[in-house]
N, C-alpha and C positions, 0 to 999 in steps of 0.2 A: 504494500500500500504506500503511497505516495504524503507525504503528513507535511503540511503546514503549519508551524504555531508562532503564535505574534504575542508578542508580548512590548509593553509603555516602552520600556528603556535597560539597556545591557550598557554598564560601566564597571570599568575597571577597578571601583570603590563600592561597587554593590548598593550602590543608592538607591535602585528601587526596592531592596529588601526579597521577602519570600514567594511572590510572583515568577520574579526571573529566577530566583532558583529553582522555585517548581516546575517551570518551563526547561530546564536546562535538565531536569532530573527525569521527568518523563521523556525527552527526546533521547536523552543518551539508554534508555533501559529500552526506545518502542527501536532505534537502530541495532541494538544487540539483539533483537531480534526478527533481526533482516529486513523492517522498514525505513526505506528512504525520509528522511525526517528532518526536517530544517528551520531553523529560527530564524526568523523576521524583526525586528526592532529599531528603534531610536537608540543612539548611543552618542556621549560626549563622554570627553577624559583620555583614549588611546594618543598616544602617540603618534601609531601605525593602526588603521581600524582591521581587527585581525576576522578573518574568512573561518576560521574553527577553533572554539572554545572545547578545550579535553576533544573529544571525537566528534563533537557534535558541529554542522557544518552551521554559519550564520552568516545571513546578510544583515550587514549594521547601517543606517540610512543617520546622517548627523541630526541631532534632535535639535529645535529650536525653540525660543520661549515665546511665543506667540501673544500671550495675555500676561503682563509680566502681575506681579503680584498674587498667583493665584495657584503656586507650586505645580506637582506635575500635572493639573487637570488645565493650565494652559500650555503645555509643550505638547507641540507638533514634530512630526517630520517628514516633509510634503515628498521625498525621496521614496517613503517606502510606499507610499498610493501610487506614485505613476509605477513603482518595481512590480506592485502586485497587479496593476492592468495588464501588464505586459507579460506577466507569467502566471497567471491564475490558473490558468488550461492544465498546468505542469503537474497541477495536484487533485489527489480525491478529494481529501476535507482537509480544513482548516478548522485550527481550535484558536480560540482566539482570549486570551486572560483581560476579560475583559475591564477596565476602570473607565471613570468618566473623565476623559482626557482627549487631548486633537491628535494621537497617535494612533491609538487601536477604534476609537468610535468610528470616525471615517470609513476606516479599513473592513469592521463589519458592515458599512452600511453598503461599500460597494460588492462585498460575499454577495447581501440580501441581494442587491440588483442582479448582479450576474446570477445568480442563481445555484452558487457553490453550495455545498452542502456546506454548514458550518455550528459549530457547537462553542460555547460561552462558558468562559469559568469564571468566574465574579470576584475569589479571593476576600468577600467581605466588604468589597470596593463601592458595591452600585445598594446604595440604603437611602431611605430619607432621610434627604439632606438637605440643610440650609444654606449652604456654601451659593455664592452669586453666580456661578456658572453651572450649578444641578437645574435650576427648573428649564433654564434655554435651551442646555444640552440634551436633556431628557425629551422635553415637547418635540425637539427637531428628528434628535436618536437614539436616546435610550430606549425609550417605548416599541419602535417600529425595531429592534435589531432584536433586541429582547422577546419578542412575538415572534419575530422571523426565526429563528434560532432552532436547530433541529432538536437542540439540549442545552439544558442551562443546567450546570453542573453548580453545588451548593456544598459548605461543609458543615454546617450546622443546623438546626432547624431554626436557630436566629434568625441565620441568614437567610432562611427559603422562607418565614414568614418577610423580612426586610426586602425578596428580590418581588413575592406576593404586593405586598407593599407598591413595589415601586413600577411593576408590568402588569401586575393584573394576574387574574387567576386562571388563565388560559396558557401561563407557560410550560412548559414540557420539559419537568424539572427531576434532576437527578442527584442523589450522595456522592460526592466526591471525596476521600480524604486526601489528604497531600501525604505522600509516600518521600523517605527517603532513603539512598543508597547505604550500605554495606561500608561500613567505616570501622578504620584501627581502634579499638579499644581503650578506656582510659588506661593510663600508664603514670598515675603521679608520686613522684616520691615523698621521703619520706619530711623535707626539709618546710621550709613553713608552704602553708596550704596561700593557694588563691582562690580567690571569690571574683569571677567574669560577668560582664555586663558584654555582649554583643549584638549590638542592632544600632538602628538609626540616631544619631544625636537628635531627637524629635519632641516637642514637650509633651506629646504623646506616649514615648517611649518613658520619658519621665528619669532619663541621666541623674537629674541634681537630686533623687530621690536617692538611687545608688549611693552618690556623693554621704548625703546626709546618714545612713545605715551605714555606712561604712565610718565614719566619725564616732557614730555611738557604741559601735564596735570596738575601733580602735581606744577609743577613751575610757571604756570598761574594762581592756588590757587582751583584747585579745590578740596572741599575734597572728598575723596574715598581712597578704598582701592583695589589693583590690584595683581591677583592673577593667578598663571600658575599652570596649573593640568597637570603631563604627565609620562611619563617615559624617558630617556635619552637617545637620537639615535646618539649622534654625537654633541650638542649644548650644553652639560652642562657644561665646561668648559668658556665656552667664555658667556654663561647665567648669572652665577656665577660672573664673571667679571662685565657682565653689572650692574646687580641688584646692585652690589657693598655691603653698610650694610644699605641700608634703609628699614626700617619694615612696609614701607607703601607698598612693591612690594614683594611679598611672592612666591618662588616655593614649592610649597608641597606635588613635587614628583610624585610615580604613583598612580594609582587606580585602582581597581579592575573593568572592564568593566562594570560589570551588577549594579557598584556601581554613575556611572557617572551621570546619568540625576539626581539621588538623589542630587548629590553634585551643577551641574547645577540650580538645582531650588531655591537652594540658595542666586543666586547670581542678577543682577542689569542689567546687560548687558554681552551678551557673543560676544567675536573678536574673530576672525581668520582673521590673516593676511596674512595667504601664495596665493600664488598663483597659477595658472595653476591647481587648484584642482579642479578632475573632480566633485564630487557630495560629498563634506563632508557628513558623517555621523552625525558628534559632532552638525553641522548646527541643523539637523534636529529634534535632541536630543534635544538641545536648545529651539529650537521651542515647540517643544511636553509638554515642560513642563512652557512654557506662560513668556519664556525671550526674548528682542528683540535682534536682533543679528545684528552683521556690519562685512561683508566678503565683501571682494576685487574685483572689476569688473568683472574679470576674471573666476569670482568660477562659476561651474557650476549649481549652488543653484541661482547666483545672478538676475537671471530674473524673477524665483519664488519670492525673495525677494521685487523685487522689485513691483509685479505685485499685490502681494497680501495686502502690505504694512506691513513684518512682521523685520522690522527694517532699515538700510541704505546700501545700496550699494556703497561702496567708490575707491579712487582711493589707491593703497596700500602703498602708503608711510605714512611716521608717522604723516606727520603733516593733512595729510587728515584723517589717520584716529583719529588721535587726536582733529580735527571738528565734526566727527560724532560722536565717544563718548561721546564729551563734551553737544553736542546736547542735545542726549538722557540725560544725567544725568542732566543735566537744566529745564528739563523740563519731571515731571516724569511721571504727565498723559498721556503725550503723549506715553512716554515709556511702558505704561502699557497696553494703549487701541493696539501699536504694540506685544507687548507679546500678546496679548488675541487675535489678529489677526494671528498671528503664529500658536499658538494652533490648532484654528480651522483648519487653513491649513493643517497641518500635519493630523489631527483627517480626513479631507475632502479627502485631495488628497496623503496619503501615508500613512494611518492605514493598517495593516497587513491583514485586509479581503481582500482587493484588492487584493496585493502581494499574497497570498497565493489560491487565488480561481486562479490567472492568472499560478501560478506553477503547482497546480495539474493539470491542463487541459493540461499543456504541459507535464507533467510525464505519463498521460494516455494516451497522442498521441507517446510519442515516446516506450512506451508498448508495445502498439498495434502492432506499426509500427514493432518493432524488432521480431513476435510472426507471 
């Protein structure tokens, strides 16, 4: 089968977060299994814009900010619409991760016209929203792409009451979970433990929250060392500020996506403090490679967490989660037999065989179905 997937934006700093890497993760597992599979995107940041990420082959189209003030839901990159007129023929279906943005919207609305088979994964992206570019974008194309769509792939029922919400109840809506690869195991020694923050500098993500849990750690005596991996969305100013000059609290910037679970398994305990987030990726990264992790009641990972026992489920202020940390780091077997329960989790219920046996069978139903 011949696969297309489009995804906002692919940068060298992983600034769009768990999207592009769920794109990058499904292409590389649906090519291992003898589908030709290609990713489409916006990118800024290379040097050299590179033609294949790990095995998987990508056309990178320069992104542009179109509506400035209004993050990625006004970047375009008018590169990749005229790419996909001219080569749409080339493929069965197109999946398309969808957000409200002048990247991928577009791009779906020209599938609908031509008539490509095409199927939608949302990520959490398309909700009722106040933001000054949802009701235009939506009246013009979220509505019509979203109706068109041969599959609207969802990971929580949040979110399929939120995509309900915002298409109407006539969509042709399916469970997706975000699967990830088969990664080196933690391996940390035995010298002072860290505590990772990895994702977007976002006040979403909520950094200066880490920042402040980590103060009240450090100042109750514990030792460790506390560390944020990301790229800067909006927080590094006021990050900066927080951390102030203690070298016990370290940002060290971005990372190269396919580089993360590597720098993960490094570390003692992985937080995420933010909130309202539908299904972190970085969670289940974490997991995958046998650390235990402490996300917010709120996250949509936290009943899995809590269910399987693959670290703490806390309240998200800092001094809760300044308890749960402290926990885990007091007490390391316990910490470890939760890493080696995470593992299996991910390896059990979100390895890429899943994800990818449940994709093709919807890519050959909506074939069919278009044919």
């Amino acid at each position: 089968m011949r696969i297309l997937q489009v995804v906002t934006l692919i940068s060298p700093d992983g600034a769009y977060g768990g999207p592009a890497r769920v794109a990058l993760n499904q292409s590389a597992e649906l090519i291992r299994r003898g589908h030709e599979t290609i990713i489409a995107a916006g990118t800024r940041g290379y040097p050299v814009v590179p033609t294949m990420l790990g095995e998987v082959p990508v056309r990178l189209f320069r992104a542009r900010t179109l509506v400035p003030g209004t993050g990625f839901a006004g970047v375009g990159a008018p590169g990749l619409g005229r790419w996909f007129r001219r080569h749409r023929a080339e493929f069965d279906v197109v999946h398309i991760h969808l957000g409200r943005d002048l990247v991928v919207l577009p791009l779906a609305v020209a599938a609908r016209r031509y008539g490509a088979p095409y199927a939608l994964q949302t990520h959490g992206m398309v909700a009722p929203s106040g933001h000054p570019l949802a009701g235009p974008l939506d009246a013009v194309w979220t509505h019509k792409v979203l109706r068109g769509a041969g599959t609207v792939f969802y990971l929580t029922p949040t979110e399929r009451e939120q995509l309900v919400a915002v298409g109407g109840g006539s969509l042709r809506l399916m469970e997706l979970g975000n699967g990830v690869p088969h990664s080196t195991p933690n391996a940390v020694d035995s010298g002072t433990p860290e505590v990772l923050f990895a994702a977007r500098m976002h006040p979403r993500k909520r950094p200066t929250a880490f920042v402040e849990m980590a103060r009240l750690l450090l100042d109750s005596g514990v030792d460790a060392r506390f560390t944020l991996v990301g790229p800067d969305e909006g927080e590094g100013t006021a990050l900066r500020r927080s951390i102030g000059a203690d070298p016990r609290i370290v940002w060290e910037g971005a990372l190269e996506s396919a580089a993360v679970p590597c720098r993960m398994a490094a570390a003692s305990v992985y937080v995420l403090p933010s909130v309202r987030e539908p299904y972190p990726m970085s969670v289940l990264e974490a997991m995958s490679v046998g650390v235990p992790v402490v996300v917010s009641n709120d996250c949509g990972l936290a009943p899995t967490v809590s269910r399987t026992g693959s670290g703490i489920v806390s309240d998200p202020t800092a001094p809760a989660l300044a308890a749960a940390v402290g926990a885990l780091l007091g007490d390391r077997s316990w910490a470890v037999e939760m890493g080696r329960r995470g593992r299996s989790t991910v390896h059990r219920e979100f390895g890429m065989d899943v994800i990818a046996d449940r994709l093709l069978a919807t890519y050959t139903d909506l074939v069919e179905g278009s044919s």
